[in-house]
GULO-136975 format. One record per residue (C-alpha): residue number from 1; x negated, y negated, z. Coordinates in Angstrom, 1 decimal. Last residue first. Layout:
N
ATOM   k      u      v      w
ATOM NUM      X      Y      Z
...
end
This chain:
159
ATOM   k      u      v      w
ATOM 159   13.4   -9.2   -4.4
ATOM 158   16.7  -10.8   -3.2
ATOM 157   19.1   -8.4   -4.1
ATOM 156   17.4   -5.0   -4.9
ATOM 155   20.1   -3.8   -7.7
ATOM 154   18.6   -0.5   -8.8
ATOM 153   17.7   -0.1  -12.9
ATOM 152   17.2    3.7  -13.6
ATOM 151   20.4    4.5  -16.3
ATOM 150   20.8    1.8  -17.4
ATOM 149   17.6    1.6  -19.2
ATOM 148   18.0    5.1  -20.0
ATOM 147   21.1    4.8  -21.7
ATOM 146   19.4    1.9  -23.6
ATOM 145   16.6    4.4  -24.5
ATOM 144   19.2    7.1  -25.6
ATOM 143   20.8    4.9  -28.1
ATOM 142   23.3    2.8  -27.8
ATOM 141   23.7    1.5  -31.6
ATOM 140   23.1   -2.4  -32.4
ATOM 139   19.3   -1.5  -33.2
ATOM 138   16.3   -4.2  -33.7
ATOM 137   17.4   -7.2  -32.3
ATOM 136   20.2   -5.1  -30.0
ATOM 135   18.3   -5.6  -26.6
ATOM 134   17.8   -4.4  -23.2
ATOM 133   14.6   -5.6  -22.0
ATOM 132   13.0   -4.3  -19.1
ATOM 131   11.3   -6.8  -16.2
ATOM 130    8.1   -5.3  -14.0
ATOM 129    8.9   -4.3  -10.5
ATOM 128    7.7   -5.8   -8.3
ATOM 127    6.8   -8.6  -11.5
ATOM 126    8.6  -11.0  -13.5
ATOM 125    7.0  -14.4  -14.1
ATOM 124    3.5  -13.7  -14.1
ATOM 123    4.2  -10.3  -14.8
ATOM 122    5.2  -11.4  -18.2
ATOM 121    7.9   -9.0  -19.6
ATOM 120   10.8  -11.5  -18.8
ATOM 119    9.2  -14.2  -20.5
ATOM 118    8.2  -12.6  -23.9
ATOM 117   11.8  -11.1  -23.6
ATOM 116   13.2  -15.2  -23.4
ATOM 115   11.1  -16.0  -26.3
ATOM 114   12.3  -13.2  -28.4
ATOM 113   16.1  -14.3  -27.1
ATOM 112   18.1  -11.2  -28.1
ATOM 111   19.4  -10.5  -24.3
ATOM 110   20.3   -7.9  -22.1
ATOM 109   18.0   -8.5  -18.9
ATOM 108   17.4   -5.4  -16.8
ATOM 107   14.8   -6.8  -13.3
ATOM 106   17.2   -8.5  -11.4
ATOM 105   15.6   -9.3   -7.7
ATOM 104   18.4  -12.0   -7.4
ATOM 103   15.8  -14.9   -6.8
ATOM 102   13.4  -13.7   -9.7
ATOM 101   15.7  -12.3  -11.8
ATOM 100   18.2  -15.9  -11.4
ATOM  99   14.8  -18.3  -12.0
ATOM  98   14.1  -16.7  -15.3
ATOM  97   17.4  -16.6  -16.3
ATOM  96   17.1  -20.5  -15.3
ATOM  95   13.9  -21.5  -17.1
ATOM  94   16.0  -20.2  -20.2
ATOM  93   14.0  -22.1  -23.1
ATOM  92   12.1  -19.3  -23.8
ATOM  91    7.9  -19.3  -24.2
ATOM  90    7.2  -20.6  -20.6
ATOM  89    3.3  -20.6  -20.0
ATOM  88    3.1  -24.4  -19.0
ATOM  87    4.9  -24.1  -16.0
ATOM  86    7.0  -26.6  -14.5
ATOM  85   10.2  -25.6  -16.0
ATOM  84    9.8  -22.4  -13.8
ATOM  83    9.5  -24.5  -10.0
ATOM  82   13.0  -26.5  -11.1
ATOM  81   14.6  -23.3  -12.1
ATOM  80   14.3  -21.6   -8.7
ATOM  79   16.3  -24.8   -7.0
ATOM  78   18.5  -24.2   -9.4
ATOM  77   18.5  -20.7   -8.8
ATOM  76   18.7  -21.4   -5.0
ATOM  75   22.0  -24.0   -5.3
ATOM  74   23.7  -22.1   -8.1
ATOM  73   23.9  -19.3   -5.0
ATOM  72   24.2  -15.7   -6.8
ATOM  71   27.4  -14.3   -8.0
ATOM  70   27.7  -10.6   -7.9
ATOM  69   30.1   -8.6  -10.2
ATOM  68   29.9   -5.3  -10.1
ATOM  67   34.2   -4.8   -9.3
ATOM  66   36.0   -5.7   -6.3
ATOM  65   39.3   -5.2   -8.2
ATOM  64   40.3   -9.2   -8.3
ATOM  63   36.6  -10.3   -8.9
ATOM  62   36.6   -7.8  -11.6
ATOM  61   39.8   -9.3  -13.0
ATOM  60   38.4  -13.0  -13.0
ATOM  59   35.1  -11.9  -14.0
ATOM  58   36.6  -10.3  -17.2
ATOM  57   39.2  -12.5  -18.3
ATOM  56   35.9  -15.5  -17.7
ATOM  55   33.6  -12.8  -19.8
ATOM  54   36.1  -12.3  -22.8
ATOM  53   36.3  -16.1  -23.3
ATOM  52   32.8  -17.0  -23.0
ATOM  51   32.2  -20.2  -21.8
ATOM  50   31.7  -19.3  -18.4
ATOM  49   28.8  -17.1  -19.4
ATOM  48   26.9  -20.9  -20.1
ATOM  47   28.0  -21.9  -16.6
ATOM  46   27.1  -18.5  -15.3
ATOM  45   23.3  -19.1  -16.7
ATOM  44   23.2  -22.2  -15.4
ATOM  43   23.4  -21.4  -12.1
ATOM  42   24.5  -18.0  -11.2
ATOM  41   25.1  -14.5  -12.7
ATOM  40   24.2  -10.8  -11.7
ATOM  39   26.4   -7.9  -13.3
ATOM  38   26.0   -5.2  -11.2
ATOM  37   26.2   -1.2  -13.0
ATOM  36   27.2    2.0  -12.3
ATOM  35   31.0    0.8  -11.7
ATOM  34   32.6    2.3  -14.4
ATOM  33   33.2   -1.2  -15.5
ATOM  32   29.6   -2.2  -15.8
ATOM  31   28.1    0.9  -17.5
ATOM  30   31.5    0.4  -20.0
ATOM  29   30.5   -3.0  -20.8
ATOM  28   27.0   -2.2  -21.5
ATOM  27   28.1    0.9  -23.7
ATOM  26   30.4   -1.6  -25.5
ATOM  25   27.3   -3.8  -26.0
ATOM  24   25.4   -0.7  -27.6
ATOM  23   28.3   -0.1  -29.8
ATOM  22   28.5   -3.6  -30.5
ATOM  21   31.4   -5.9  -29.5
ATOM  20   32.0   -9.0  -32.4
ATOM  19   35.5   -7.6  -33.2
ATOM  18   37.1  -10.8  -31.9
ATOM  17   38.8   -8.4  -29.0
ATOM  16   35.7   -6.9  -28.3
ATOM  15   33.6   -9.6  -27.9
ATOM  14   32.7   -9.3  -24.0
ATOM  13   29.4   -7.1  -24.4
ATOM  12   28.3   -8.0  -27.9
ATOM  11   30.0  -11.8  -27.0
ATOM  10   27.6  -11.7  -24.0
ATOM   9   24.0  -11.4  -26.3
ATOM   8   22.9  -15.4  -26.6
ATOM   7   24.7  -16.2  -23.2
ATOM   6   22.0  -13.3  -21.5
ATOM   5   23.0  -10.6  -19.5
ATOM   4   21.7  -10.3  -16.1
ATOM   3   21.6   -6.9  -15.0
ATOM   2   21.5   -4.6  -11.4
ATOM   1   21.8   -1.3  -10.6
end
């Protein structure tokens, strides 16, 4: 099962030692660290998830274990990116987490970005199969829908 998780939403996941985790953001982390989940990153968007603090200790020790994380070529989401910021139906500024779902084959995107959901639920954009949104706009608990979300989301690399 593969995710991309947004810069906007990462301190909810990785914020747990600034007390800025939320339950449904702990129940991200702990999908990704019992090993049911992927973690997708690349281009800009792991440039922006560098900056986190909690993400880099993270990454670093997953990396170390062999944990979900799975680091797509900068070179082909960047190359993605360009073709998105040419369209005139983009209603996010995050041409690039476009560009990573469509060349990773991600279809779960954590993120509070209205925009950005607008985006990923256009089957225009995201499509084979359609994006899901995993957010905390509405309700920071993890409720059963988010366990569901996690739940049925395969990682099909390259879709």
């Amino acid at each position: 099962m593969c995710a991309i998780l947004d810069a906007n939403a990462a301190h909810e996941v990785f914020g747990a030692n600034a007390g800025q985790a939320t339950e449904a953001g702990e129940g991200f982390f702990q999908w990704l660290k019992d090993g049911k989940g992927n973690l997708v990153v690349g281009g800009q968007l792991g440039e922006e998830l560098d900056r986190v603090p909690g993400f880099r200790k993270w990454a670093y020790q997953a990396k170390l274990k062999g944990k979900p994380l799975l680091k797509i070529s900068d070179y082909h989401v960047h190359d993605e990116t360009k073709k998105i910021e040419k369209r005139d139906d983009l209603k996010s500024n995050d041409p690039h987490v476009i560009a990573l779902a469509q060349v990773s084959g991600a279809r779960l995107l954590f993120s509070n970005d209205k925009g950005l959901h607008e985006d990923f639920g256009n089957p225009e954009m995201i499509n084979h199969p359609r994006g899901k949104i995993y957010s905390t706009l509405e309700n920071k608990s993890f409720t059963e829908d988010k366990r569901k979300l996690l739940k049925r989301h395969r990682c099909r690399l390259g879709s």
